[in-house]
C-alpha positions as CSV (number, residue, x, y, z in Angstrom):
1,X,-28.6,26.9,-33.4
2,X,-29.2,28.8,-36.8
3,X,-32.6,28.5,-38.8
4,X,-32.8,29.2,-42.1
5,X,-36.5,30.7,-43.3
6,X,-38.4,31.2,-45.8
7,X,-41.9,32.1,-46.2
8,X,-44.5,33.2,-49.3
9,X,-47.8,33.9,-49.4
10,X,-49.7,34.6,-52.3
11,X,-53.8,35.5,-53.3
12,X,-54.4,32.3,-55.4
13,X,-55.9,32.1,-58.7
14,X,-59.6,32.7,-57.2
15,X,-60.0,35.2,-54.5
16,X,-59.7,38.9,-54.9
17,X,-57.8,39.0,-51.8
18,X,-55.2,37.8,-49.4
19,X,-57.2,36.9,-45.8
20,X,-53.9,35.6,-44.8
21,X,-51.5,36.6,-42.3
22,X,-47.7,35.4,-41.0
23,X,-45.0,36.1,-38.8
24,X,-41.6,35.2,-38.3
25,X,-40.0,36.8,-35.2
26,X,-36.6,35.7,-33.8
27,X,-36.3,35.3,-30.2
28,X,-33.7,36.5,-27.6
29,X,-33.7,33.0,-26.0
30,X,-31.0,30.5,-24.7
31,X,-29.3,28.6,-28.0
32,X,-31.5,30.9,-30.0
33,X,-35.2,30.7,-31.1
34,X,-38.2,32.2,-33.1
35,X,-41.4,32.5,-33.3
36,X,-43.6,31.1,-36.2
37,X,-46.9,31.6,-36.9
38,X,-49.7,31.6,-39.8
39,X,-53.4,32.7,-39.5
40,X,-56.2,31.9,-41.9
41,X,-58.8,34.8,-41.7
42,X,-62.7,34.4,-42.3
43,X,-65.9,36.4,-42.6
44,X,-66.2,38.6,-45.4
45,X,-63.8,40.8,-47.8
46,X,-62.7,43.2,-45.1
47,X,-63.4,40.6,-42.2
48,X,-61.2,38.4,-42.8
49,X,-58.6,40.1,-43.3
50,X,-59.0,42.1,-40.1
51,X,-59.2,38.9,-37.5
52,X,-55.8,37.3,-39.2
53,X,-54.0,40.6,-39.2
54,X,-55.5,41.2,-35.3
55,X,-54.4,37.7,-34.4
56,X,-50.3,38.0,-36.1
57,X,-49.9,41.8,-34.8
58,X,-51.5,40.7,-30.9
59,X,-48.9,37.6,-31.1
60,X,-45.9,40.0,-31.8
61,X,-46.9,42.1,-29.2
62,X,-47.3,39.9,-26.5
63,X,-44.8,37.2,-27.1
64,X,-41.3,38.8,-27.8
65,X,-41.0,41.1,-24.4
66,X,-42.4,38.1,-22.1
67,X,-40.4,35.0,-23.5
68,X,-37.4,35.4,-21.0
69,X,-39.5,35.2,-18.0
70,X,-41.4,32.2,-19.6
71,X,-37.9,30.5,-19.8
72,X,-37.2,31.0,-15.9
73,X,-40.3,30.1,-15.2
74,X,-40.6,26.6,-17.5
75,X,-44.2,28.2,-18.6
76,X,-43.3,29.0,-22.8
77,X,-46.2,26.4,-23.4
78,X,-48.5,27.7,-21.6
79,X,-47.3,31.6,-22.2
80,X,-47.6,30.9,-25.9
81,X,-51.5,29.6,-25.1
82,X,-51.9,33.0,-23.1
83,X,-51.1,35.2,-26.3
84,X,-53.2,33.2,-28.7
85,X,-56.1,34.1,-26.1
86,X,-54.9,37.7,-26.2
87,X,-55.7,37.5,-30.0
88,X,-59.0,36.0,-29.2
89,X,-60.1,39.0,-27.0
90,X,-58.7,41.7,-29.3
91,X,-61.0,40.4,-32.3
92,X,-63.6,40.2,-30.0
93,X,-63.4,43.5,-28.8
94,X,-62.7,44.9,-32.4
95,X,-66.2,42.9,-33.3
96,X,-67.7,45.3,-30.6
97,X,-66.5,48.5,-32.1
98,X,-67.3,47.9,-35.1
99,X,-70.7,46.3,-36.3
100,X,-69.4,45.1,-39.7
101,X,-66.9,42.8,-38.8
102,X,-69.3,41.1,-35.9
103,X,-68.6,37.8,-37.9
104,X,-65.0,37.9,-38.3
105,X,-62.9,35.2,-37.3
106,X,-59.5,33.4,-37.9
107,X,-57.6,30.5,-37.6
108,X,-53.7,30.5,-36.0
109,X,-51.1,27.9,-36.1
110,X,-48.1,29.4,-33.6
111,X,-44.6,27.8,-32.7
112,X,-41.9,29.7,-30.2
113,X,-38.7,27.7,-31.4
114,X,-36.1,26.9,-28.3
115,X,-33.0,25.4,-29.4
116,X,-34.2,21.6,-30.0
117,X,-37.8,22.2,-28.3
118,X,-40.9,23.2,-30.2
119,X,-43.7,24.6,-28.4
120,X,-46.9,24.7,-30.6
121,X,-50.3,26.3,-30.2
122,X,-53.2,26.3,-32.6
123,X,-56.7,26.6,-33.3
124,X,-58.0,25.5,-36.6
125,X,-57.5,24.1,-39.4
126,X,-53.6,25.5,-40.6
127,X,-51.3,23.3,-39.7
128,X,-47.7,22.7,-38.9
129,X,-45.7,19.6,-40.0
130,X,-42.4,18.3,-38.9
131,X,-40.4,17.0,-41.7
132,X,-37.3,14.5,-41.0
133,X,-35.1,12.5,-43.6
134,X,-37.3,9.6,-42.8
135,X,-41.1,10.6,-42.2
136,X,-43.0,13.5,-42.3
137,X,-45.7,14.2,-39.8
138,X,-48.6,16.7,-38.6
139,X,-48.2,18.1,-35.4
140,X,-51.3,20.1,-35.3
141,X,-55.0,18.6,-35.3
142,X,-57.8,19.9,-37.7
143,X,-60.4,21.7,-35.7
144,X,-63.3,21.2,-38.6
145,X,-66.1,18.3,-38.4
146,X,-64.2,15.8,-40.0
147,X,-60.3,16.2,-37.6
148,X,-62.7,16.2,-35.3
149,X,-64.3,12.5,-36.6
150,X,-60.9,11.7,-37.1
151,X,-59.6,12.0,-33.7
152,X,-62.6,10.2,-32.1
153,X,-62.0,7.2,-34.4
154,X,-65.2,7.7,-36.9
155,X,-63.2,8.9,-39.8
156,X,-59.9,7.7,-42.0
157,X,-57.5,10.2,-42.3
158,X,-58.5,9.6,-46.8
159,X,-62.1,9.4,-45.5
160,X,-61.4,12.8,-43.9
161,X,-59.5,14.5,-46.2
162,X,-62.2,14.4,-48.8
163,X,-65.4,15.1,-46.4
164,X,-67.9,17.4,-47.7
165,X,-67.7,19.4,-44.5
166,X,-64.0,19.8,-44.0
167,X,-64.0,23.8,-44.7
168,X,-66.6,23.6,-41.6
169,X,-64.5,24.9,-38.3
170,X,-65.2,23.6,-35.1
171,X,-62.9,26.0,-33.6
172,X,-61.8,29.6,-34.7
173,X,-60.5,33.1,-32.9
174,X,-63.6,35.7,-32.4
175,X,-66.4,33.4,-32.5
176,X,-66.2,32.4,-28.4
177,X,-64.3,34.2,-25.3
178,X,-63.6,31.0,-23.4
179,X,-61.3,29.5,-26.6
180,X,-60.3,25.9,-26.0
181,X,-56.8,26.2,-27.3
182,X,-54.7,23.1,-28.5
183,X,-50.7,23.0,-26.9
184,X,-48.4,20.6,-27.6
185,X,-44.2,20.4,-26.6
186,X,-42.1,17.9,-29.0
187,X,-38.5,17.8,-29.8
188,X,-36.9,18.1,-33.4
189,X,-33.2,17.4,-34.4
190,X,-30.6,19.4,-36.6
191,X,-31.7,19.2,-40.4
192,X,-35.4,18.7,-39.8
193,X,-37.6,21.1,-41.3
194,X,-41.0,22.7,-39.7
195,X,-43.2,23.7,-42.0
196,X,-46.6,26.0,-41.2
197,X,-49.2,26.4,-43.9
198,X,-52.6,27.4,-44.4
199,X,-54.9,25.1,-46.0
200,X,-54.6,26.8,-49.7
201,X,-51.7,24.9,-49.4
202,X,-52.7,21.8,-47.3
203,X,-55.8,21.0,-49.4
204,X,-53.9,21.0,-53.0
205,X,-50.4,19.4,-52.0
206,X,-50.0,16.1,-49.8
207,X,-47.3,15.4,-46.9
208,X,-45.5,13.2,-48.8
209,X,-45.3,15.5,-51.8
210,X,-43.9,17.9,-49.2
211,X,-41.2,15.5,-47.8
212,X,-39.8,15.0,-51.5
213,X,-39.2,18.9,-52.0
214,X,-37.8,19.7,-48.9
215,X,-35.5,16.7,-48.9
216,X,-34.1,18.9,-52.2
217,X,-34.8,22.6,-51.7
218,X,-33.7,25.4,-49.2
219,X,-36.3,26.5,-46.9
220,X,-36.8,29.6,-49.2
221,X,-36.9,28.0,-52.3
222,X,-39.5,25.3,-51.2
223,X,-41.6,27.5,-49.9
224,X,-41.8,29.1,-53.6
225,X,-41.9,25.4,-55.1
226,X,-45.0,24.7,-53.1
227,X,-47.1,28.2,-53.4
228,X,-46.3,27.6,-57.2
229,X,-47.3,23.7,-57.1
230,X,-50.9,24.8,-55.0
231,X,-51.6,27.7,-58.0
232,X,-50.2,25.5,-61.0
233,X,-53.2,22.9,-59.4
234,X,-56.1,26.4,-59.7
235,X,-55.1,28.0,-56.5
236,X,-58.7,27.7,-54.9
237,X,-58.1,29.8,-51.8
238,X,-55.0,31.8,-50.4
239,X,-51.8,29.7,-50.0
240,X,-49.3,30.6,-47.1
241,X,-45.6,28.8,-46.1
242,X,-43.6,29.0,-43.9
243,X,-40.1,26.9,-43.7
244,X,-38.0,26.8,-41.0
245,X,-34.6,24.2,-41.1
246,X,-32.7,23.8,-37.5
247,X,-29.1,23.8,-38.7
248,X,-25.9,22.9,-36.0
């Protein structure tokens, strides 16, 4: 397999700073493989952008030397889980050392790529979509009070996308040890396109607006388009992409 990548992130039009973090890491793995993941950081100036950088370095640490044995072992899924809980505990323990971050967190939206297989894990509210010729689709949950109305059934996905307590997280790195993690395993097919954002980006541009531009533009190039699109329309927080294509 081949990807081809792009990625951009960007400040926004509003905050002083960037409290986002990414990572793109390819993987010695059979048919070839990477590992994607964007993190959203909260709690302050410095804060912030402490737990997200915490959270990308822990996962490029910990993933890279272990994958091979994950692959004998069928356990990627669950190995990928195992890092993002790595993450957790190092922003927790940084929180201990150092007083001024004690309310740190962020969120992290991860995917190890295997040859047609995607294995995902995430906590909060980035997300990672699966884009095809036909539909376009998210592949993560929102953990903030209104994904969480969502998936019990209380909430529309409109109804939900315009709640008055949709920047609330329900679930975020440093804020518990025992971090309920979400894992998924799906399979995607040569010319789709995965897509990771943070919601600077999700909460200015829809899906569908998404599916049109990447129907037309390389990864690299849409992942400008859209970081562009989210400040053209005031770039309210930071905006992060990350486009991957599977190419035969």
């Amino acid at each position: 397999m081949r990807l081809v990548y792009g990625e951009r992130t960007d400040p926004g039009r509003v905050r002083p700073s960037n409290q986002d973090a990414y990572l793109f890491e390819p993987l010695s793995v059979p048919g070839g493989g990477a590992l994607l993941a964007v993190a959203d950081g909260m709690g302050g100036y410095d804060g912030g952008e402490v737990a997200s950088r915490l959270a990308i370095q822990t996962l490029r640490a910990y993933v890279p030397p272990r994958v091979e044995a994950w692959v004998r072992e069928g356990s990627v899924g669950e190995g990928l889980v195992e890092a993002i809980h790595e993450a957790n505990h190092a922003i927790l323990q940084e929180q201990m050392a150092r007083a001024e971050l004690a309310h740190m967190g962020t969120t992290v939206t991860a995917v190890v790529v295997m040859g047609p297989r995607l294995y995902v894990g995430h906590v909060g509210d980035s997300k990672a979509f699966l884009v095809g010729p036909r539909e376009a689709r998210q592949i993560t949950s929102d953990h903030n009070v209104p994904g969480e109305l969502l998936q019990s059934g209380h909430l529309t996905r409109e109804e939900a996308a315009n709640h008055p307590q949709r920047h609330v997280l329900t679930r975020a790195l440093g804020v518990r040890p025992d971090l309920p993690v979400e894992q998924r395993e799906l399979e995607w097919a040569v010319g789709d396109l995965l897509l990771l954002c943070t919601d600077g980006l999700s909460n200015l541009v829809a899906l569908e607006e998404i599916r049109e531009a990447a129907l037309r533009l390389e990864p690299d190039a849409l992942a400008e388009w859209l970081v562009n699109l989210a400040n053209r329309r005031g770039g309210y927080d930071n905006i992060t992409v990350l486009a991957a294509r599977w190419e035969g």
